[in-house]
C-alpha positions as CSV (number, residue, x, y, z in Angstrom):
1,X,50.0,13.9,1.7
2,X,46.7,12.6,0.6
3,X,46.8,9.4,-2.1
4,X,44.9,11.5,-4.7
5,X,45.7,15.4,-5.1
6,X,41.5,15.4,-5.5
7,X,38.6,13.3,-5.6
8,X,35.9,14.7,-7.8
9,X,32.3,13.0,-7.5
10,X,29.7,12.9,-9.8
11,X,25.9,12.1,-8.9
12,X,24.5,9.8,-10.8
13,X,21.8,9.0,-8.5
14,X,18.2,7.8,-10.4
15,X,15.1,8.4,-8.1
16,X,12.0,7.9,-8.4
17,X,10.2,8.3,-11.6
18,X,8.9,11.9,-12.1
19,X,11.1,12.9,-9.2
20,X,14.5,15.6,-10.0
21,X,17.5,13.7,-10.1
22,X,20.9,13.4,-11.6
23,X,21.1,10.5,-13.7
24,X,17.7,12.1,-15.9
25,X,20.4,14.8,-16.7
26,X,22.7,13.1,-18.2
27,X,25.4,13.0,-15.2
28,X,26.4,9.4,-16.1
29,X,27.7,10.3,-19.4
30,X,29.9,13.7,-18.5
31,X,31.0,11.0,-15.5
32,X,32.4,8.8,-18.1
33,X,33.4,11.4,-19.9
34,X,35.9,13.6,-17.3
35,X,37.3,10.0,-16.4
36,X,38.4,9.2,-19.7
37,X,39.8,12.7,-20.2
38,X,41.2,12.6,-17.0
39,X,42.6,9.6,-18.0
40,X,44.1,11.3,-21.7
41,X,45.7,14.2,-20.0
42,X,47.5,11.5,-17.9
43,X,46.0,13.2,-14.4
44,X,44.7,10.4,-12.9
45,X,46.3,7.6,-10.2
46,X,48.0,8.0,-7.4
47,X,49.1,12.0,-6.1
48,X,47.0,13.0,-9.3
49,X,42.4,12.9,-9.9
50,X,40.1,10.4,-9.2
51,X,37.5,10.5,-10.6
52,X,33.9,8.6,-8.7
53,X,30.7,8.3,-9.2
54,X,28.4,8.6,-5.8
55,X,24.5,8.2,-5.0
56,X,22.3,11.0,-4.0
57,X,24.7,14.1,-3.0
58,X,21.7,15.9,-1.8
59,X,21.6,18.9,-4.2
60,X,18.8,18.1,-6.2
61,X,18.0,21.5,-6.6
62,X,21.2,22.1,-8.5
63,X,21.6,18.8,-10.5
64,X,23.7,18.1,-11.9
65,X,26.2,17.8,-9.4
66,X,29.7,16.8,-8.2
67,X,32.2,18.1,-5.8
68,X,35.8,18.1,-5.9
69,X,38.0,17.4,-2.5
70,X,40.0,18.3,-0.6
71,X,38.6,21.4,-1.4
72,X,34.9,21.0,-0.9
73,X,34.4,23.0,-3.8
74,X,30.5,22.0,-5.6
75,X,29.9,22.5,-9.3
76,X,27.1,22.0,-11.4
77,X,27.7,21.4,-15.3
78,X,25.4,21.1,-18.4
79,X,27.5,19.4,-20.5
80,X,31.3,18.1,-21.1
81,X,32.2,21.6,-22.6
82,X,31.7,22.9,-18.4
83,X,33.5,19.7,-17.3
84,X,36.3,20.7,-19.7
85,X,36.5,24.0,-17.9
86,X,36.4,22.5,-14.7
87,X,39.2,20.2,-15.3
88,X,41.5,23.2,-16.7
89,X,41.0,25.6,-14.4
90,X,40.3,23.7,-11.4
91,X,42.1,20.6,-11.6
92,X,44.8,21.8,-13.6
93,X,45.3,25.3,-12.7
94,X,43.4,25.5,-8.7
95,X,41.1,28.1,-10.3
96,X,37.7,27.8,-8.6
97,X,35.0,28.0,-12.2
98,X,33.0,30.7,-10.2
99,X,30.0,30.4,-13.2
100,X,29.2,27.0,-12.0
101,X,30.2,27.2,-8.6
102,X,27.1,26.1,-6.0
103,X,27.0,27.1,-2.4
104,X,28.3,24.6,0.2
């Protein structure tokens, strides 16, 4: 058994000015926002969620992104109303979100 059920990161990476990236789309704030709900619906710690923030993830293309573990399963999100979804029927229920599921 694995310390945390999953580990979910969130890019939050800033490049470059004028250059696509995360952190211009707001990925910080949903970041801080899953971990504190996360942290509500008493998911996190040990055998539970983690959530992390990481630097460039390398799918610009589909920013924002994160990716939850052990499953390898990529999302992309627009707001917390998608992370909410994520974190019911993923995290919760082990349902992948297929409308913001990305391609490995």
């Amino acid at each position: 058994m694995t310390y945390f059920k999953n580990h979910v990161f969130f890019c939050v990476n800033q490049r470059e000015a004028g250059e696509s990236c995360c952190a211009n789309l707001g990925a910080q704030r949903v970041r801080d926002y899953a971990k504190k709900r996360i942290k509500e619906l008493k998911l996190s710690g040990e055998g539970h969620v983690r959530i992390n923030m990481a630097g460039c993830l390398g799918r610009c293309e589909h920013g924002p992104v994160m990716v939850i573990y052990p499953e390898e399963t990529w999302y992309t999100y627009l707001d917390e109303d998608d992370v909410d979804e994520i974190i019911e029927q993923h995290l919760q229920q082990g349902k992948v979100v297929s409308r913001l599921l990305i391609d490995r």
